[in-house]
C-alpha positions in Angstrom: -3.6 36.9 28.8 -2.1 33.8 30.6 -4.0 31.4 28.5 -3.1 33.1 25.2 0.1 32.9 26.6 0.5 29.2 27.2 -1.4 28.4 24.3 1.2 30.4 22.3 4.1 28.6 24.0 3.2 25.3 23.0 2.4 26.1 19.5 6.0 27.0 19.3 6.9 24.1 21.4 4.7 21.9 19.5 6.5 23.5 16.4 9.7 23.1 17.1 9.6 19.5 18.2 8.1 19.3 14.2 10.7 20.6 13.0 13.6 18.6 14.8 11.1 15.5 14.1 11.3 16.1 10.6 15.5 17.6 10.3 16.3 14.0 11.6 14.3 11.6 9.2 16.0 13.8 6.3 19.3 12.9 7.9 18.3 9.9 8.5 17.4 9.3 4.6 21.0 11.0 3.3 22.7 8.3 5.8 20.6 5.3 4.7 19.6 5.6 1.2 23.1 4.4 -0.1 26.2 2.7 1.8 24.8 3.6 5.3 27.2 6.7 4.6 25.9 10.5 4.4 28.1 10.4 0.9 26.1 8.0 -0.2 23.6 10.3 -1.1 25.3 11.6 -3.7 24.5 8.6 -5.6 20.7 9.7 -5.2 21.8 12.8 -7.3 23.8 11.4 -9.8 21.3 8.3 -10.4 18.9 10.5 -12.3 21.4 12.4 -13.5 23.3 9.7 -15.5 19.9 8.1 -16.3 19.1 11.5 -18.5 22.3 11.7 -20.1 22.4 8.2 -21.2 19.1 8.3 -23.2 20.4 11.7 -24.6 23.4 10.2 -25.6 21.9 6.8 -27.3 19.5 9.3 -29.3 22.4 11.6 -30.3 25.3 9.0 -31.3 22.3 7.0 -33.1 21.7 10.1 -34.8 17.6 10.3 -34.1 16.4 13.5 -34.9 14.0 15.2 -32.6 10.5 15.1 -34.0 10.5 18.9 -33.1 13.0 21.7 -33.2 16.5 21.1 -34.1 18.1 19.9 -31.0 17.9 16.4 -29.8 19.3 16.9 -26.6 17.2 19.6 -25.6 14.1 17.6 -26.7 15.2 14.5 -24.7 15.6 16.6 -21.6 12.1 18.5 -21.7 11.0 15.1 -21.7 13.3 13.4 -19.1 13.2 16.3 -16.9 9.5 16.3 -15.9 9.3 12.5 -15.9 12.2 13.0 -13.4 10.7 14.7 -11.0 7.2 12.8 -10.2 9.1 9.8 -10.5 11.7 9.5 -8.0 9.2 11.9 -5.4 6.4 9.3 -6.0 9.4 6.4 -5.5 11.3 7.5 -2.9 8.4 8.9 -0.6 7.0 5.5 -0.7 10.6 3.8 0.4 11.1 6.4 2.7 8.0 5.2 4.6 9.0 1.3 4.3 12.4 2.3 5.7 11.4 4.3 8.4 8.6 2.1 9.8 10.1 1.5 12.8 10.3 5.2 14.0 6.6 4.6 14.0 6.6 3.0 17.4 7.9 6.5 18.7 5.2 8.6 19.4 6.7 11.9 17.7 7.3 10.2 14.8 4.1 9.7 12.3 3.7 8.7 8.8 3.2 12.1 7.8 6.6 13.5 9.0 8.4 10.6 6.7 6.3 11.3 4.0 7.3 15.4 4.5 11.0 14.8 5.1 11.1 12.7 2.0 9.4 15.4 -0.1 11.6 17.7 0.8 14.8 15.9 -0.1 13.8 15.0 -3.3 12.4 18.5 -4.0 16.6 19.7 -3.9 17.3 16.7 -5.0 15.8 17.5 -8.2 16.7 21.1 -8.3 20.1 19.9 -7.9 19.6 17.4 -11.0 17.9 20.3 -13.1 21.0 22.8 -12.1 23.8 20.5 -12.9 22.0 19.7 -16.8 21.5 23.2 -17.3 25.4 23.4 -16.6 26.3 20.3 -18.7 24.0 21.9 -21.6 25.2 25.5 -21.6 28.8 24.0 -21.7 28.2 21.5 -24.3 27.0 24.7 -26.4 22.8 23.9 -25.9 20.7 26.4 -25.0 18.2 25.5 -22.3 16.4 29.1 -21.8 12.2 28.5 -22.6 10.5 30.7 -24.7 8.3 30.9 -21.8 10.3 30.8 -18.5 6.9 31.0 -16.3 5.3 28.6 -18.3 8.3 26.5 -18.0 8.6 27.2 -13.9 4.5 26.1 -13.9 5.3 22.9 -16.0 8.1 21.9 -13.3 5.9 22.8 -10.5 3.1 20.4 -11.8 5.1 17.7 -11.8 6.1 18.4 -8.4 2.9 18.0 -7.3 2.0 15.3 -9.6 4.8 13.1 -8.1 3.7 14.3 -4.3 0.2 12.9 -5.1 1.1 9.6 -6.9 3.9 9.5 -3.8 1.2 10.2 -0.9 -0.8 7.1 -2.3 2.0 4.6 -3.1 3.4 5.4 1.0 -0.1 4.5 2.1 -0.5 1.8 0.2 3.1 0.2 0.5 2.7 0.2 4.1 -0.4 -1.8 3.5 1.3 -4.4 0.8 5.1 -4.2 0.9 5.3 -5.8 -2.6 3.8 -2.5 -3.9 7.1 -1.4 -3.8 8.4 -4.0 -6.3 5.6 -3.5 -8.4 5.6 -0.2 -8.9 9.4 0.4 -9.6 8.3 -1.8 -12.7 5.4 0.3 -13.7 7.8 3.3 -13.9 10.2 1.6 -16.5 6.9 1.0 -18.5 5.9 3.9 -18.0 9.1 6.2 -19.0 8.7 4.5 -22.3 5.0 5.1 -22.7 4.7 8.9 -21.6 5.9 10.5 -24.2 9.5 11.3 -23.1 10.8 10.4 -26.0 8.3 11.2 -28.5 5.2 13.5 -29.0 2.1 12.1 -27.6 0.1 14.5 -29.9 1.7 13.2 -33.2 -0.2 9.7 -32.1 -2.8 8.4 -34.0 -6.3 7.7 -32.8 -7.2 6.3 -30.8 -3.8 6.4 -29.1 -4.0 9.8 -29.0 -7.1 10.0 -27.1 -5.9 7.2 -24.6 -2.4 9.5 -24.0 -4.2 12.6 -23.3 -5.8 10.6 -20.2 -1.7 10.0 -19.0 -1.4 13.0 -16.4 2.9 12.4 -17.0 2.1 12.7 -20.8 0.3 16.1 -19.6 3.0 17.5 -17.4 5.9 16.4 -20.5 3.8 18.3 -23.3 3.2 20.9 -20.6 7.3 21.8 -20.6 7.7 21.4 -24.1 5.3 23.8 -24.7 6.6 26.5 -22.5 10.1 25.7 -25.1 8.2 25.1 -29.0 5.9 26.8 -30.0 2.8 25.0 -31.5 3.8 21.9 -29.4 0.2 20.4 -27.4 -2.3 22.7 -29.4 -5.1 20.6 -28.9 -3.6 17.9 -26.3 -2.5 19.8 -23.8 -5.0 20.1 -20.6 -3.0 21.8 -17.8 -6.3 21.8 -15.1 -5.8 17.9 -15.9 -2.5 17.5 -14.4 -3.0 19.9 -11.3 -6.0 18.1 -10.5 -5.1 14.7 -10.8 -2.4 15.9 -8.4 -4.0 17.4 -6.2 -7.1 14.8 -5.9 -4.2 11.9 -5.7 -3.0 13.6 -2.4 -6.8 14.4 -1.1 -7.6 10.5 -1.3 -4.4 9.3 -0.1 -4.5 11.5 2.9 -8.2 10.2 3.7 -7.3 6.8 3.0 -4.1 7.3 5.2 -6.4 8.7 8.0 -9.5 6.1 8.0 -6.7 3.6 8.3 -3.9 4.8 10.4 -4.3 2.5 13.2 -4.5 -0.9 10.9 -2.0 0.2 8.8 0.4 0.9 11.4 -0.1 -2.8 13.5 0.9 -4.5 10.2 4.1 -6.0 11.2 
């Protein structure tokens, strides 16, 4: 009884320590991301925010019709949306790491818990992003309500977990090589323009077609714009794909974070 005791105790201990561990590197992120001031954050949310409406507003005022349904705003933001999402997570986990390297020498303090704290932040972050289009839309007269609101939720949810995988690796491996950082904030501009956010992957032809369905982004876009047209990714559209890739992305980066902990951490 004593033992079960004590061994309960310091779960909750051990627990509770987590959780103040992981309250102050999200605090520590609002305060640091932007002008070492808490309302600094804000920029964080409007960041993503602006980026969507621009591209929205280039394609309405140039008067580009959506290559499905009748709204271009609506199709820009099932595109911009899910891209969103996986982006900033897989970007901002990985600075989040870089930045708080030095809490490393702490014991308490371990990769994982920035890697968590950062998830989480961008996880309201987002919903925050997603809630204040939705209000922008209604009131500019666009209706945002899927045909298929779980389909829709599933879509949004994949591209959580699609950004957590790419995120887990890019930490692990910025820690490794710091220029990763760099690199990759220039693989997402290529990449924003080459998933489909702006146009229908499926409408490519072969063999580009073939070469896009291999783009797990590409995946997760079609997926949301299928839960709003119908007919949209008949034939393209692999949702196991995007789940998997996810989820394999954060296996691998969690082994590769493991095997090299030590190393990684005495590279200063």
């Amino acid at each position: 009884m004593y033992l079960t005791q004590s061994a309960t105790s310091e779960l909750r201990d051990a627990f509770r320590r987590q959780r103040l561990v992981l309250l102050a590197l999200m605090l520590r992120n609002i305060r640091t991301r932007f002008f070492g001031h808490g309302l600094g954050y804000l920029v964080a949310i409007a960041w993503p925010l602006v980026h969507t409406l621009v591209i929205i507003l280039l394609f309405v005022f140039n008067a580009r019709m959506a290559p499905v349904g009748e709204s271009t705003m609506l199709f820009v933001a099932t595109g911009a949306i899910p891209f969103q999402v996986q982006a900033y997570l897989s970007t901002f986990m990985m600075t989040s790491v870089l930045q708080s390297r030095p809490l490393f020498a702490f014991p308490e303090v371990k990769v994982m818990d920035a890697l968590i704290a950062s998830i989480v932040l961008e996880i309201l972050s987002s919903c925050t992003v997603v809630l204040i289009l939705l209000i922008l839309g209604t009131a500019a007269g666009e209706n945002f309500t899927p045909r298929d609101m779980e389909q829709a939720a599933a879509a949004y949810c994949a591209a959580i977990i699609l950004g957590v995988g790419v995120g887990f690796f890019n930490g692990a491996l910025a820690l490794a090589m710091p220029m990763w950082a760099i690199m990759f904030s220039l693989i997402r501009i290529l990449l924003w323009f080459a998933s489909g956010t702006v146009f229908l992957p499926d409408n490519l032809p072969e063999p580009y077609r073939t070469m896009q369905s291999y783009n797990p982004i590409a995946q997760s876009i079609e997926w949301m714009r299928y839960a709003y047209y119908d007919g949209v990714g008949a034939g393209f559209l692999d949702r196991a794909y995007v789940l998997e890739f996810g989820v394999g992305m954060i296996f691998v980066s969690l082994l590769i974070e493991r095997m090299t902990r030590g190393h990684l951490l005495s590279l200063r």
